[in-house]
C-alpha positions in Angstrom: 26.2 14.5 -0.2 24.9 11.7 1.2 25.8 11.2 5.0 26.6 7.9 6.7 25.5 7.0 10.1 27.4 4.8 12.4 26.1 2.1 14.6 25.4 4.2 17.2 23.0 6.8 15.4 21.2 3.9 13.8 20.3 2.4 17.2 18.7 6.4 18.2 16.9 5.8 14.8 16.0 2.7 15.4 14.6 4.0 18.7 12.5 6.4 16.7 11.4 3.8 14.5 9.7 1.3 17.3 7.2 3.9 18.5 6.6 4.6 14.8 5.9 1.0 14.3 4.2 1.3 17.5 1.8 4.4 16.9 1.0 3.3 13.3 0.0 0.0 14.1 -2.3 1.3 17.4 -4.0 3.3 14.5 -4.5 0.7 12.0 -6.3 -0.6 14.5 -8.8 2.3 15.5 -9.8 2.9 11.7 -13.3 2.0 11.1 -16.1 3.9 9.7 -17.1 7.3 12.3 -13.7 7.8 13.2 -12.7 11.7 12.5 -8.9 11.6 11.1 -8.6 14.8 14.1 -9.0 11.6 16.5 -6.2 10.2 15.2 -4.2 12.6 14.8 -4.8 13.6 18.7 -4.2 9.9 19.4 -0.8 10.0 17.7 0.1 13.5 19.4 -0.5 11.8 22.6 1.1 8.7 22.3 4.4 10.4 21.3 4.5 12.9 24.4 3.9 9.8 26.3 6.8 8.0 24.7 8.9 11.2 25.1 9.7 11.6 21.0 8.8 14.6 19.3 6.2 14.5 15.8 8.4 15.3 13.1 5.9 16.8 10.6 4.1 19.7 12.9 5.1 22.8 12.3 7.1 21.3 9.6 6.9 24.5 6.9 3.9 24.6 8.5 2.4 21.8 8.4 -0.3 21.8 11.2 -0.7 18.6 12.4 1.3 15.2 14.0 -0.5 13.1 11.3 -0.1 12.9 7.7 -4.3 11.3 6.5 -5.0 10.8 3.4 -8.3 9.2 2.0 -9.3 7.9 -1.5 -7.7 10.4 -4.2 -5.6 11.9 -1.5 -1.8 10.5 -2.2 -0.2 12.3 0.7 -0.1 15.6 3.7 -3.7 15.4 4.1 -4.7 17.4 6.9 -6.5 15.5 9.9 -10.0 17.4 10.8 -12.6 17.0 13.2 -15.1 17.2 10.2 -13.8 14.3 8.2 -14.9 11.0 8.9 -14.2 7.7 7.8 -16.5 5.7 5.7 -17.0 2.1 5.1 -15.1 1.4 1.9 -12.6 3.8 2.2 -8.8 4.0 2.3 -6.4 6.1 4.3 -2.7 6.6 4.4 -1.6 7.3 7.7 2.2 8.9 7.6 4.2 9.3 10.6 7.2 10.3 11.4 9.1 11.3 14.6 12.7 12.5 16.3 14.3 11.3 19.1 17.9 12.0 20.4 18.3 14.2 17.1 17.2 11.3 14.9 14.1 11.1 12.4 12.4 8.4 11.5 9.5 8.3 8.7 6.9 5.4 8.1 3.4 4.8 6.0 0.9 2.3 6.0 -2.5 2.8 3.9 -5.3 1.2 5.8 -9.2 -0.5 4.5 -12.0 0.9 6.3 -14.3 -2.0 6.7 -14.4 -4.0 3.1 -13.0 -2.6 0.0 -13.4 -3.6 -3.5 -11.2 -5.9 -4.6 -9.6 -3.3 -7.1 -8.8 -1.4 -3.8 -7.8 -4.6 -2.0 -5.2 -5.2 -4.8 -3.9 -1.9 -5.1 -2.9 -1.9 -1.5 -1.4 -5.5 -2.4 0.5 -4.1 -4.8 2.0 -0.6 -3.3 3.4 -2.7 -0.1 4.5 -5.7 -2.5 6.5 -2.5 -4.3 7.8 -1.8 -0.7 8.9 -5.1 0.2 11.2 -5.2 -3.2 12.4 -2.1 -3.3 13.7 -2.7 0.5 15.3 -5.9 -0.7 17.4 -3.7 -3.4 18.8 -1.4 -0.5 22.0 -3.7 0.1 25.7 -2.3 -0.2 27.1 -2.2 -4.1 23.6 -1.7 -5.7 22.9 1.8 -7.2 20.4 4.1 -6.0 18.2 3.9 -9.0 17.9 0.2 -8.1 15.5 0.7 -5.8 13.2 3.5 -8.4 13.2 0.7 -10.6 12.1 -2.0 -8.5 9.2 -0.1 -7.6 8.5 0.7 -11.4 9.5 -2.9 -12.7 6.5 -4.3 -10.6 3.5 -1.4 -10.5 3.7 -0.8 -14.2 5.3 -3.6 -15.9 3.3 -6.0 -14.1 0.3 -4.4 -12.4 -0.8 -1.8 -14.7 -0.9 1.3 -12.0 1.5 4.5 -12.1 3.6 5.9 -9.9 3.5 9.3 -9.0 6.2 11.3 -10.4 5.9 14.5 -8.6 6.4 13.3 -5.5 9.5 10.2 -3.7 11.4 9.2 -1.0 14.2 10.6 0.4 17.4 10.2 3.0 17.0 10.4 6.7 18.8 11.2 9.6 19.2 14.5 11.5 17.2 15.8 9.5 13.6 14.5 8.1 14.4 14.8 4.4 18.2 15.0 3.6 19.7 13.8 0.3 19.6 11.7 -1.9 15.8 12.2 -3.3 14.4 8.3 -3.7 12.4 7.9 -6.8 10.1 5.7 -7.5 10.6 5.1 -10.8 14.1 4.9 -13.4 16.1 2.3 -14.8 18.7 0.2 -12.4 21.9 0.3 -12.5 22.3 4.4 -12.3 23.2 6.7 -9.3 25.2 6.5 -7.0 26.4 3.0 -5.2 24.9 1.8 -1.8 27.3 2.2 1.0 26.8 1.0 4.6 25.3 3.6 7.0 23.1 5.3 4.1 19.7 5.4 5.1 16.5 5.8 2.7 12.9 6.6 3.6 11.5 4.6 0.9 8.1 5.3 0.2 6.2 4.2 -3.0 3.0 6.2 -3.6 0.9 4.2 -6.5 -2.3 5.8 -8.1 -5.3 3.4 -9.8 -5.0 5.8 -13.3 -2.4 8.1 -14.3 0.7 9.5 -12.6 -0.3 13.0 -12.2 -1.3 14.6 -8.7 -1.8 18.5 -8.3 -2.2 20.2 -4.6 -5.3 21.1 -3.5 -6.1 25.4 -1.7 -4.6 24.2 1.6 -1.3 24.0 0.2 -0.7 20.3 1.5 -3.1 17.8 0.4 -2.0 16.6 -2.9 -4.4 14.8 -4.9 -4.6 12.6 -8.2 -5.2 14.4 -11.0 -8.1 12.3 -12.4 -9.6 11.6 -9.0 -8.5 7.5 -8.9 -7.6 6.3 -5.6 -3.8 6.1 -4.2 -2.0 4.3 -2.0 1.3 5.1 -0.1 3.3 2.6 2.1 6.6 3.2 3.2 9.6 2.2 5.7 12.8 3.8 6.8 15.7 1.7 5.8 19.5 1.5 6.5 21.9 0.1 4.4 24.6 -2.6 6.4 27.0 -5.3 5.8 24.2 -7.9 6.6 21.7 -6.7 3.8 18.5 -4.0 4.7 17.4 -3.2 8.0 14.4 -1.6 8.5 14.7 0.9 10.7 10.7 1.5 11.1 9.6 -2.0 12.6 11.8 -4.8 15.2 14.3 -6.4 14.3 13.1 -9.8 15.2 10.4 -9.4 12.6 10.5 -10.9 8.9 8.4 -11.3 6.1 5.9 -8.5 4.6 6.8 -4.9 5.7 3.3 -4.5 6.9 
């Protein structure tokens, strides 16, 4: 069942979402070559106790950290570590997510170190492109798989990358990952119709070669299978009478989701 949330629980997510935005874009811009993804992770930890939220994803099954970094031919949950440091050329995804008043929010943005190739530089292009029109399709009377197939439409019919298969979005609310599961990939039309109050994390996660990730002995990290570089973006997203809102940035702000 899908659960929709009324005015006033989209304003505590919305809450959530501003010291997301907030956090993520801090971090962007500490990434340069040196940096240890433990510093930012420690960096994130500290800015949400100071902000009085609390990190959704530690202890989450587990998981052991505030921060979700992922580098290269990581796709997503890599574990931050005092040991790995950033190098010129790289990318990460940082994924963060947080609750406040009861309410999660969930966010992505994958990041350059220094310069990238322009293969990388067009990748990311492409994976927050995929973002911005799969938000557009999260409007009341669309179907679900409207949004899969936005994704799909524009990474493999026009771009030539995959999306990962394994692994999609998901609903939001009172808890981090409640129903419906968001794919990124289908054909429109299919699933269940947009209502107001749904909310979606939407979160396309596109690999340079084939589709197919496996998870690495630390029982997060997942990886692509043939060791081409992935990128993951991705935005929290309610569905109202006046079209998306994105829950994860301000209001006031238009244009690219990142």
């Amino acid at each position: 069942m899908i659960v929709c949330k009324s005015q006033a629980e989209l304003e505590k997510m919305h809450h959530a979402g501003l010291v997301i935005w907030e956090v993520l874009n801090d971090l962007r811009a500490m990434v340069r070559p040196g940096v240890s993804t433990k510093e930012l992770d420690e960096y994130a930890e500290r800015r949400t106790a100071e902000l009085k939220v609390r990190p959704a994803f530690k202890n989450y099954r587990g998981y052991p950290a505030t921060l979700c970094t992922s580098i290269n031919s990581e796709v997503v949950h890599g574990i931050p570590s005092k040991s790995r440091r950033l190098e010129e050329g790289d990318i990460i995804s940082l994924d963060f997510g947080v609750e406040h008043a009861g309410y999660y929010g969930d966010a992505a943005v994958t990041v350059p170190v220094g310069e990238i190739s322009p293969e990388l530089k067009k990748l990311l292009q492409v994976t927050r492109e995929a973002l911005d029109m799969a938000i557009d399709k999260v409007r009341v009377g669309n179907r679900l798989s409207d949004i899969s197939a936005a994704v799909q439409g524009w990474v493999e019919g026009k771009n030539g990358f995959s999306v990962v298969r394994d692994l999609c979005g998901h609903g939001i609310g009172t808890h981090i990952h409640e129903e419906p599961n968001v794919l990124n990939y289908g054909d429109p039309g299919r699933g269940p119709r947009l209502q107001e109050g749904m909310v979606f994390a939407v979160e396309p996660m596109v690999n340079m070669g084939g589709p197919e990730v496996r998870v690495l002995d630390d029982e997060w990290t997942t990886v692509t299978a043939d060791g081409t570089k992935s990128a993951h973006f991705e935005h929290t997203i309610a569905v109202t009478s006046n079209g998306p809102w994105v829950l994860t940035r301000p209001r006031e702000m238009q244009g690219p989701s990142w």
